[in-house]
C-alpha positions as CSV (number, residue, x, y, z in Angstrom):
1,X,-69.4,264.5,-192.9
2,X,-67.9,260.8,-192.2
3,X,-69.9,259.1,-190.0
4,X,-68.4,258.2,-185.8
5,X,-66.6,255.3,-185.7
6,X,-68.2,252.7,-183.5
7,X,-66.2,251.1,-180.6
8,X,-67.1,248.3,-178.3
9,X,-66.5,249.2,-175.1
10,X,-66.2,245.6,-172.6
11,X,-65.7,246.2,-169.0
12,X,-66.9,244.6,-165.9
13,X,-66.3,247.2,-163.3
14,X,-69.6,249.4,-164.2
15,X,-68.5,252.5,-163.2
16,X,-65.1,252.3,-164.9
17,X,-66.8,251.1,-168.2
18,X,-69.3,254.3,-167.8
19,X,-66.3,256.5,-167.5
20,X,-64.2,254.7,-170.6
21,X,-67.9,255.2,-172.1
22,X,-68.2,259.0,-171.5
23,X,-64.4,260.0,-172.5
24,X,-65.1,258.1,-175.8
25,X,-68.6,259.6,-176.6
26,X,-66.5,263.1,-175.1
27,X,-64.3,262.1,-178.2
28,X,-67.2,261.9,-180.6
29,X,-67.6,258.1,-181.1
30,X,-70.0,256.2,-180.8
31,X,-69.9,253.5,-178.2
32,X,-71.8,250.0,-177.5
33,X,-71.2,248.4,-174.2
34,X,-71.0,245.1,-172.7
35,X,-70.2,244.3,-168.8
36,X,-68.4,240.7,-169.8
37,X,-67.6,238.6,-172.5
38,X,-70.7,237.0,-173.1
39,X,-72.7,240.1,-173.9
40,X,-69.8,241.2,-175.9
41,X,-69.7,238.1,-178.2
42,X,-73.6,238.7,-178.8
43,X,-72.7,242.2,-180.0
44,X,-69.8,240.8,-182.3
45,X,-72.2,238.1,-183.6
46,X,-74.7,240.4,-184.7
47,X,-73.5,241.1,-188.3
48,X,-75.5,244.2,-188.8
49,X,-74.0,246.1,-186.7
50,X,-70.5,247.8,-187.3
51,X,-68.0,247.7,-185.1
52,X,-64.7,249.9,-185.9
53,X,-62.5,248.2,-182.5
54,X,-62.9,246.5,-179.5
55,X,-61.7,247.7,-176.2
56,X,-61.7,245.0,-173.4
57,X,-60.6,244.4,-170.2
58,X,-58.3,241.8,-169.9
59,X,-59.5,240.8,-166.0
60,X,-63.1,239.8,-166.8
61,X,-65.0,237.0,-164.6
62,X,-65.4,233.7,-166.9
63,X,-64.1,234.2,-170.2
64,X,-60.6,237.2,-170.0
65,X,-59.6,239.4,-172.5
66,X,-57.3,237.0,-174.3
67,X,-60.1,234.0,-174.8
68,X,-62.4,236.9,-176.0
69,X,-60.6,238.2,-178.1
70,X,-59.6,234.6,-179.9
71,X,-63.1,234.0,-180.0
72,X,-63.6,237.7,-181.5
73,X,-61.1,236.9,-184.2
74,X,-63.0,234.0,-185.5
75,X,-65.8,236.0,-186.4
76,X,-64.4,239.5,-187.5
77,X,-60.7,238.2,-188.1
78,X,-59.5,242.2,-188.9
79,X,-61.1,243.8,-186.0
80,X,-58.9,245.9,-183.7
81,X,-58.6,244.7,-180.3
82,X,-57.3,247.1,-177.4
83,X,-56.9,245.6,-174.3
84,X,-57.1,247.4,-171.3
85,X,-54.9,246.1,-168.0
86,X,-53.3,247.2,-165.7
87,X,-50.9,244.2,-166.5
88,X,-49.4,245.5,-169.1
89,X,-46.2,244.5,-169.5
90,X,-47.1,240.9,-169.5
91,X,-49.8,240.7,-172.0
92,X,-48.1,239.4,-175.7
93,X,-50.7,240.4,-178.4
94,X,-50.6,239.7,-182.1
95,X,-51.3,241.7,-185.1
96,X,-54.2,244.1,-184.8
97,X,-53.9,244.0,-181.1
98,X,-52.7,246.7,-178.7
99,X,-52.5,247.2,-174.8
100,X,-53.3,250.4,-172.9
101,X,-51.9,250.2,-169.4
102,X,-54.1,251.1,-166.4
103,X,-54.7,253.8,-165.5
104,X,-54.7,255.8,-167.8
105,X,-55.2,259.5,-169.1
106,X,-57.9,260.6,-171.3
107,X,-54.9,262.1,-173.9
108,X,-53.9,258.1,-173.5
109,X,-56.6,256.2,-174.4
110,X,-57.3,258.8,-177.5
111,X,-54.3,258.7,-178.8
112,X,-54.6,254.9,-178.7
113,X,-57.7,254.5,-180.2
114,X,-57.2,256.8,-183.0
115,X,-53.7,255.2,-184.3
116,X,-55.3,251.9,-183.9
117,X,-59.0,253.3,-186.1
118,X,-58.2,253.5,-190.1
119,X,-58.0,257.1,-191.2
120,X,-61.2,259.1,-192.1
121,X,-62.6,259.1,-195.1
């Protein structure tokens, strides 16, 4: 049985990031979470532990989405980065990078994630 894929869930708006968090676990993967960029750089940095894509909110306080995600690339250059706003329109993302406008439905964000995860083994 291949093993969850492991998604990084950063949102500063708690009780939206718990609900992002639940759909995903719903969805059977497994799920770290940070509240801003800071805790979410600490994650990334850690190079034990896997990380499959990160989902990010592109309004957090201090560092955004965008700057995270630059910084994010430095360190695991072929990550997945979905960003979450509610924006959409006007974000421009590179290669590896997707948006997901808010709000958005549960049949949304997993069809999302899964065409942006590699296939199964």
């Amino acid at each position: 049985m291949p093993t969850a894929s492991t998604i990084l869930v950063v949102e500063d708006d708690a009780i939206v990031r718990m609900l992002i968090v639940d759909v995903l676990e719903e969805l059977e993967f497994a799920v770290l979470e940070a509240a801003d960029a800071e805790k979410a750089l600490e994650v990334v940095e850690d190079i034990h532990q896997t990380i499959d894509l990160m989902m990010t909110d592109m309004g957090l306080p201090g560092m955004d989405g965008k700057q995270l995600a630059a910084k994010v690339r430095e360190l695991r250059p072929t990550l997945p980065i979905l960003f979450a706003s509610g924006y959409a329109e006007n974000i421009d993302v590179s290669t590896g990078m997707q948006v997901i406008a808010k709000p958005f439905s549960i049949d949304q964000l997993r069809d999302k994630v899964k065409a942006m995860l590699p296939p199964a083994a």
